[in-house]
C-alpha positions in Angstrom: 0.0 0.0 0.0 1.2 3.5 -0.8 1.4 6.0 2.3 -2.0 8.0 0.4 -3.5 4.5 0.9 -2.7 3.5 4.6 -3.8 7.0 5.3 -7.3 6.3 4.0 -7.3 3.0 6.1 -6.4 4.7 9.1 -9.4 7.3 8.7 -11.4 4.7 8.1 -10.7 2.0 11.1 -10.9 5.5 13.5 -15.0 5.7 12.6 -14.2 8.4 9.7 -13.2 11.6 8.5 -16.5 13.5 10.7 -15.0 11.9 13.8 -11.4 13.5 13.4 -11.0 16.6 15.4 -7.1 17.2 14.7 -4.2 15.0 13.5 -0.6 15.3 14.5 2.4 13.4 14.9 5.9 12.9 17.3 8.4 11.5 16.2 7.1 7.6 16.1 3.6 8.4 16.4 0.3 9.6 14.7 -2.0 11.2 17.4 -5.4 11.8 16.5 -7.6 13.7 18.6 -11.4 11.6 18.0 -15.0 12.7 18.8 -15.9 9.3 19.7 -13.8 6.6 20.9 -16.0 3.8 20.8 -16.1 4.1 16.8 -12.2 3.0 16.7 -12.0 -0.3 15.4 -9.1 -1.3 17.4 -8.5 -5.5 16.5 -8.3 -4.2 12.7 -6.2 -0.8 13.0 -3.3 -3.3 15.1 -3.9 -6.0 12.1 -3.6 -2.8 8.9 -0.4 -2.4 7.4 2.7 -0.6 8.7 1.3 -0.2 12.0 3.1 -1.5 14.6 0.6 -0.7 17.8 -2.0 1.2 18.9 -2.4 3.2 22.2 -4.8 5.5 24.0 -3.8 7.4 26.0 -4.0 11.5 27.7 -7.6 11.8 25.5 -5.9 11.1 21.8 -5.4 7.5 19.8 -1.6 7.1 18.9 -1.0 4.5 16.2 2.5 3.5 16.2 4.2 3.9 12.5 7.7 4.5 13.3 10.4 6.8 12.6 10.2 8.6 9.0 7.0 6.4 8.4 4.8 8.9 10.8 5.7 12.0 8.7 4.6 10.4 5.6 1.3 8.9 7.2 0.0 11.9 8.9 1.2 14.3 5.9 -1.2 12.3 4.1 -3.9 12.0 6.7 -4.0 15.6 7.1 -4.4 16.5 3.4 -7.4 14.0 2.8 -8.9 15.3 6.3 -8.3 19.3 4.6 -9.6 21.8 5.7 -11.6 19.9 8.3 -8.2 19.5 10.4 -8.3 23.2 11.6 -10.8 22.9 13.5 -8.6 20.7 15.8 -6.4 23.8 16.7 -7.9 24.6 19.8 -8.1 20.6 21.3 -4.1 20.2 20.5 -3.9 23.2 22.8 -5.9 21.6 25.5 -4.5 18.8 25.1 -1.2 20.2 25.7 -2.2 22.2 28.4 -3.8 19.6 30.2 -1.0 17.3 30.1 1.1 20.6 31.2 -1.1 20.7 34.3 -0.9 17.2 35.1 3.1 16.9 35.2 3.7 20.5 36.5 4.8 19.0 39.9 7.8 20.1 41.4 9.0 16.6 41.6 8.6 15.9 38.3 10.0 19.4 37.4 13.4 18.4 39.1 13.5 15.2 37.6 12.5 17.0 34.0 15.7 19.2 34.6 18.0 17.0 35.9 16.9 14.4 32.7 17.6 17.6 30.5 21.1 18.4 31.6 22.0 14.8 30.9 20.2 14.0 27.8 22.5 15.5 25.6 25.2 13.8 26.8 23.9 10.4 25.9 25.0 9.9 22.7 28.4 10.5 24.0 28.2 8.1 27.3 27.1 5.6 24.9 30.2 5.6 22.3 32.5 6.2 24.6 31.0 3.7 27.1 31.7 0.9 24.8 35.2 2.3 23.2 36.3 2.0 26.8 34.7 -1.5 27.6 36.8 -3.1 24.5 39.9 -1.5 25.8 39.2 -2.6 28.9 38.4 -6.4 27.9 41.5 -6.5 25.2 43.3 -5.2 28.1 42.7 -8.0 30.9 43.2 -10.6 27.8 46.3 -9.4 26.4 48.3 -8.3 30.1 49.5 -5.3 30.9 52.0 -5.6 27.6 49.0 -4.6 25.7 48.1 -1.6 28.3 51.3 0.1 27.0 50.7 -0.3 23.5 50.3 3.3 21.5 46.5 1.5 20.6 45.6 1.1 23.6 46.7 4.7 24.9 44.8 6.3 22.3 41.3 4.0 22.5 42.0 5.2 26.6 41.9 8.6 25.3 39.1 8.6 23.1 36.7 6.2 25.3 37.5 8.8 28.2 36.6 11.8 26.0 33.5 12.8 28.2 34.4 11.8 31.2 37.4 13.5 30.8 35.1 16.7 30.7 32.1 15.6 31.9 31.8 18.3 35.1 32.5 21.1 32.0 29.6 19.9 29.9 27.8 19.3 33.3 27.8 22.4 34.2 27.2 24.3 30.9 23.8 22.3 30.8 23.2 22.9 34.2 23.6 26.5 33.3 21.1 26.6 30.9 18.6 24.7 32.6 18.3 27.0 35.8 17.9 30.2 33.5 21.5 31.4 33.3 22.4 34.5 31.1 26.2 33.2 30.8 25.9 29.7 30.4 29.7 29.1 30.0 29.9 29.8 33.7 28.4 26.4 34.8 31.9 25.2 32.6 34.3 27.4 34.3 33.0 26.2 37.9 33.1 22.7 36.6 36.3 22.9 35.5 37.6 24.4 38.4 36.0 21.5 40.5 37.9 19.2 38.5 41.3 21.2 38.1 44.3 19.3 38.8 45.7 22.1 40.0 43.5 21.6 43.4 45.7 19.0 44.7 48.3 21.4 45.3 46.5 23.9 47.3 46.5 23.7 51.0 43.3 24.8 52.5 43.2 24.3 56.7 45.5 22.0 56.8 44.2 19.7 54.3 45.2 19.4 50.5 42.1 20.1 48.2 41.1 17.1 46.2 39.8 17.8 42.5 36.8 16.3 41.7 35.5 15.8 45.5 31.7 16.3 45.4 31.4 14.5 41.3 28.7 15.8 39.5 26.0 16.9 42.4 28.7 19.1 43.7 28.9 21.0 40.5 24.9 21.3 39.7 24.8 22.1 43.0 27.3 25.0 42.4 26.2 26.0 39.0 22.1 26.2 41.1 24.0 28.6 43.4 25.8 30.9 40.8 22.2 30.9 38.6 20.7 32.4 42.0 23.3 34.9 42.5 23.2 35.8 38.8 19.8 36.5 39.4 20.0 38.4 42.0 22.5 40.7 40.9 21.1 41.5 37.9 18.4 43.1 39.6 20.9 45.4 41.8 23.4 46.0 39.6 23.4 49.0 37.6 22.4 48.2 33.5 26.1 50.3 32.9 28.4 48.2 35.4 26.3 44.6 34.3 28.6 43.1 32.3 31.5 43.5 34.6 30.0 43.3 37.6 28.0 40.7 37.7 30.2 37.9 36.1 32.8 38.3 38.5 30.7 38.5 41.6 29.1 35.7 40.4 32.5 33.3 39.5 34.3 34.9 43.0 31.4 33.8 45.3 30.3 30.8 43.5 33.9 29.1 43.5 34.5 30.5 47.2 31.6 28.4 48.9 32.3 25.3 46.5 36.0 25.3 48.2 35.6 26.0 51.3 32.1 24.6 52.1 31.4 20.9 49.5 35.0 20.5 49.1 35.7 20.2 53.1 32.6 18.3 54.2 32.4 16.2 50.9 35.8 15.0 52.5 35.0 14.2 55.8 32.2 12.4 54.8 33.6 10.5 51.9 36.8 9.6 54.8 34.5 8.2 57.0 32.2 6.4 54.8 35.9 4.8 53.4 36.9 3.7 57.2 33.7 2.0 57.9 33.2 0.0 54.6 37.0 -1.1 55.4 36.0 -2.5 58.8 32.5 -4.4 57.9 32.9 -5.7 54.2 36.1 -7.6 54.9 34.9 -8.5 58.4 35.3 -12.2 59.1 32.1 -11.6 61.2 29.3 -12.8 58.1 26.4 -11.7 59.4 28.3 -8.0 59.7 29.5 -8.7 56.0 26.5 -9.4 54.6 24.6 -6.7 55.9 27.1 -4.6 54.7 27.2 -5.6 51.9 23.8 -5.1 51.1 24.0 -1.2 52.2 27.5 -0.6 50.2 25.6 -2.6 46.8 22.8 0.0 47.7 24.3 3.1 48.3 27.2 2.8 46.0 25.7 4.9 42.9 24.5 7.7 45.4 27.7 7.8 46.5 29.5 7.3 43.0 27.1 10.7 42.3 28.7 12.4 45.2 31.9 11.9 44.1 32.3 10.3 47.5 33.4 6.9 46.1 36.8 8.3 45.7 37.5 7.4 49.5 37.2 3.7 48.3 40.2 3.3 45.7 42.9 3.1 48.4 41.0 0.4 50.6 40.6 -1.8 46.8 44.7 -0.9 46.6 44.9 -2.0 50.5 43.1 -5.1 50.3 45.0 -6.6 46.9 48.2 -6.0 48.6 47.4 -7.5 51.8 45.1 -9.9 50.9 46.0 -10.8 47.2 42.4 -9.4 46.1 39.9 -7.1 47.3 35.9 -8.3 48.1 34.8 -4.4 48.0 35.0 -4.5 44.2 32.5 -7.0 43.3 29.9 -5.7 45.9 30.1 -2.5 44.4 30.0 -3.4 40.8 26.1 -4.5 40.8 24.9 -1.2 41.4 25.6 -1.2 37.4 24.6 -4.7 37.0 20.7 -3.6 38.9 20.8 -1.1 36.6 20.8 -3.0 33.7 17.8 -5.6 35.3 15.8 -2.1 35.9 16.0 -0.8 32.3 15.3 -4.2 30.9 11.7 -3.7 32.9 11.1 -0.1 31.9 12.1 -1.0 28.2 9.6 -4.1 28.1 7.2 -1.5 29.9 7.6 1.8 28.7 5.3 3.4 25.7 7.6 5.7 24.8 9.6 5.1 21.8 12.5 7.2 22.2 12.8 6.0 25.9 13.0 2.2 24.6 15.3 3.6 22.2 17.6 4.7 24.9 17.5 1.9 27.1 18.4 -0.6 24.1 21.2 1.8 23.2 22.2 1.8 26.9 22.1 -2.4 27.7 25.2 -3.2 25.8 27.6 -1.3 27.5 25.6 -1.7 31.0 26.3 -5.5 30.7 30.4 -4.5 29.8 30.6 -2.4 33.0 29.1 1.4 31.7 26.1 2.6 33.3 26.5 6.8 32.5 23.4 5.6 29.7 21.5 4.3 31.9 21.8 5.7 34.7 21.3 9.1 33.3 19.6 8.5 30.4 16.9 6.0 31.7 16.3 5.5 35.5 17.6 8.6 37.1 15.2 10.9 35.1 12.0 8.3 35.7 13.2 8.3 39.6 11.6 5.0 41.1 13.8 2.8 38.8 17.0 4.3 39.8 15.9 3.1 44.0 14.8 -0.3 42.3 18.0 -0.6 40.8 19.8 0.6 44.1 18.0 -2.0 46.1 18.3 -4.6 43.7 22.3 -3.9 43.9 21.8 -4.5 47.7 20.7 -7.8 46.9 23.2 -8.4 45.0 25.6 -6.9 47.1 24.5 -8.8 49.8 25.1 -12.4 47.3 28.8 -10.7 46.5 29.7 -10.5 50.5 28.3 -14.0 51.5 30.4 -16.0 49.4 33.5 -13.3 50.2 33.8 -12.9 45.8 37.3 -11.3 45.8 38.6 -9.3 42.7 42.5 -9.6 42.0 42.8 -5.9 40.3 40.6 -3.2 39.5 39.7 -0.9 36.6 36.8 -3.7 35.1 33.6 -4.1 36.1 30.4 -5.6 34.9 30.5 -9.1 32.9 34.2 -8.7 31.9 35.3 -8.7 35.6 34.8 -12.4 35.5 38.2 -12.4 34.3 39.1 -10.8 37.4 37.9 -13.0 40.2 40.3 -14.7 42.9 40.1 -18.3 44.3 38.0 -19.9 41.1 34.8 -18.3 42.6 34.4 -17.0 38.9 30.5 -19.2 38.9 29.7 -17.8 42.2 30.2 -13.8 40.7 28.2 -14.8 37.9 25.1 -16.2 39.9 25.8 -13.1 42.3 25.7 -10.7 38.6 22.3 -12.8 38.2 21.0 -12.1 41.3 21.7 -8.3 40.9 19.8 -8.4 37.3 16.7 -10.3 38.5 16.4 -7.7 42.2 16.9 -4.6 39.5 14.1 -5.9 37.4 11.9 -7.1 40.3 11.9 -4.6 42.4 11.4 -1.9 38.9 7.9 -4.0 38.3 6.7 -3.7 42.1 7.6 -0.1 42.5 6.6 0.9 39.1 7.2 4.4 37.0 5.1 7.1 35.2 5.8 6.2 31.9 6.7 9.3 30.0 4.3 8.3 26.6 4.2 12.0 25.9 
């Protein structure tokens, strides 16, 4: 059938041309606004060539055509419908503004923002993601011979490309999100954040670290300098603006980042690092478990914190004393829940571009990546990234109980199979198991709005 001629099918199956109000489309979808729902003849329109579903939902039919397919379709719906179609003006505006209403929580709002700085850079966490999972596999096959290779430098170099940056681009999002006028200061601040010139400034007695705080720390920042912007703008003289107010803004901003989340993102980061030492590797297994189950849990929060940091020298510690480290293992299936909670939301989601992402995101979850799906899928929806965080306590807990030991660090996910001490290499895998299934479980009993709009 020609796209004139599934057109005329679909206005048929929907009870007719006099029961269109307005006809639109996204970017897989053609949403039809109907008069009367009951005249849809729903078995047939599934069954009718090039659809691939039907769904009703938020007052409109959307039949499912794909990308590139759905501009064809509708461009033809819309020209047999004619003049007829204008009439729908004012329900696409209701519509809209109904939906508006219903989402305008402030929940929702800060979820819609911090999905907005990060959606940008999904593309990238993706490519990169799996440039630095095949480096990372080629190099615990090949030895550490291959790890000084010119290849292997440069697949390093390009796999870290955003991550490299990431508090930069971070905070030029960030910027723009929360209304800022100079946008390129939510960089600067991330930048200096990250600088490695921080670790040679003394501050109190104690040696700045660059990157304490990760990420939060700089939206956190960049939230701060948007308000003093704001605030200045309305103060400062239209004539003295442009000097001003930039360098207020920078001065302040930068001051309270050093010398208030750089100082107690320390301390607490220190502290969290001396009690995981004590209960992980306890020989007390009750007292492992449990911990266990809270560092599987609260690893990504942390990991978001920048906190994590605090942890490298105990995995260092451990392999040298012990001849591997059991911290390593526990803390990888936060990633691995991830990867059972966007399986659930892909086979439950509506939305297209959402599935989309999530597919994109799965093959370099299961290698050890979870940037695309943590940001890209359960962090923005909200109740999958705590089922994914309890599910990595399960599997956490799983990890401890059979004391799974890494030998070295730098792998994660299915690769660091090749990694584990004492043979227990079945045991990680039913433990990676364990942290898939809790992910997806507990995503299905907790649930998500599903973004179909």
């Amino acid at each position: 059938m020609s796209d004139k001629q599934i057109a005329q099918k679909l206005i048929e199956l929907v009870g007719g041309k006099e029961n269109i109000i307005s006809a639109q489309n996204c970017m897989t979808r053609c949403r039809l606004e109907l008069k009367d729902y009951s005249k849809v003849k729903v078995d047939e329109l599934k069954k009718a060539e090039s659809v691939l579903g039907v769904v009703q939902a938020e007052g409109q039919l959307q039949v499912i055509y794909g990308p590139g397919k759905v501009n064809k379709v509708t461009t033809e719906v819309k020209a047999l419908l004619g003049n007829s179609i204008a009439l729908g003006d004012e329900a696409i505006k209701a519509t809209k503004e109904r939906l508006n209403a219903k989402n305008d929580t402030k929940v929702k709002n800060a979820l819609k923002k911090l999905g907005s700085i990060f959606i940008p850079l999904i593309p990238l966490f993706v490519s990169c993601g799996l440039v630095l999972a095949v480096n990372n596999i080629a190099g615990v096959y090949f030895g550490d011979a291959y790890k000084l290779t010119t290849a292997a430098q440069i697949i390093g170099l390009i796999g870290n490309g955003v991550f490299a940056i990431l508090p930069v681009l971070v905070g030029v999002n960030a910027a723009k999100e929360f209304g800022s006028q100079m946008p390129m200061m939510g960089g600067v601040l991330g930048g200096i954040l990250s600088s490695q010139a921080l670790s040679g400034i003394v501050l109190f007695g104690n040696e700045l670290t660059p990157g304490r705080g990760g990420i939060i720390s700089v939206i956190l920042v960049v939230l701060l300098a948007c308000f003093i912007e704001k605030s200045l703008r309305k103060v400062v003289p239209d004539v003295l603006d442009l000097f001003v107010t930039p360098l207020l803004t920078l001065t302040i901003s930068a001051l309270v980042a050093l010398l208030i989340l750089q100082p107690v993102g320390g301390f607490i980061s220190d502290s969290i690092g001396v009690i995981v030492a004590q209960t992980v590797a306890s020989d007390n297994m009750i007292v492992s478990v449990i911990s266990g189950t809270i560092s599987g849990a609260l690893f990504l929060p942390l990991v978001m914190t920048g906190m994590h940091q605090a942890l490298t020298p105990i995995h260092a510690d451990l392999i040298a004393n012990v001849g591997y480290t059991v911290l390593l293992p526990i803390l990888a299936t936060a990633g691995m829940a991830q990867v059972g909670a966007t399986i659930a939301v892909y086979r439950k989601t509506k939305n297209e571009r959402l599935k989309k992402t999530a597919k994109n995101g799965l093959v370099p979850g299961f290698l050890g990546i979870g940037e695309p799906l943590i940001y890209g899928v359960t962090l923005p929806l909200g109740k999958p990234f705590v089922a994914a965080c309890l599910g990595a306590g399960v599997g956490g807990a799983v990890m401890a109980f059979f004391k799974v030991g890494a030998v070295a660090m730098g792998v994660s996910g299915l690769p660091l199979a090749l990694l584990i001490a004492d043979g227990k290499m079945l045991v990680f895998l039913a433990g990676v198991l364990a942290s898939y299934a809790a992910g997806y479980l507990f995503t299905e009993l907790i649930g998500f709005d599903d973004p179909v709009d």
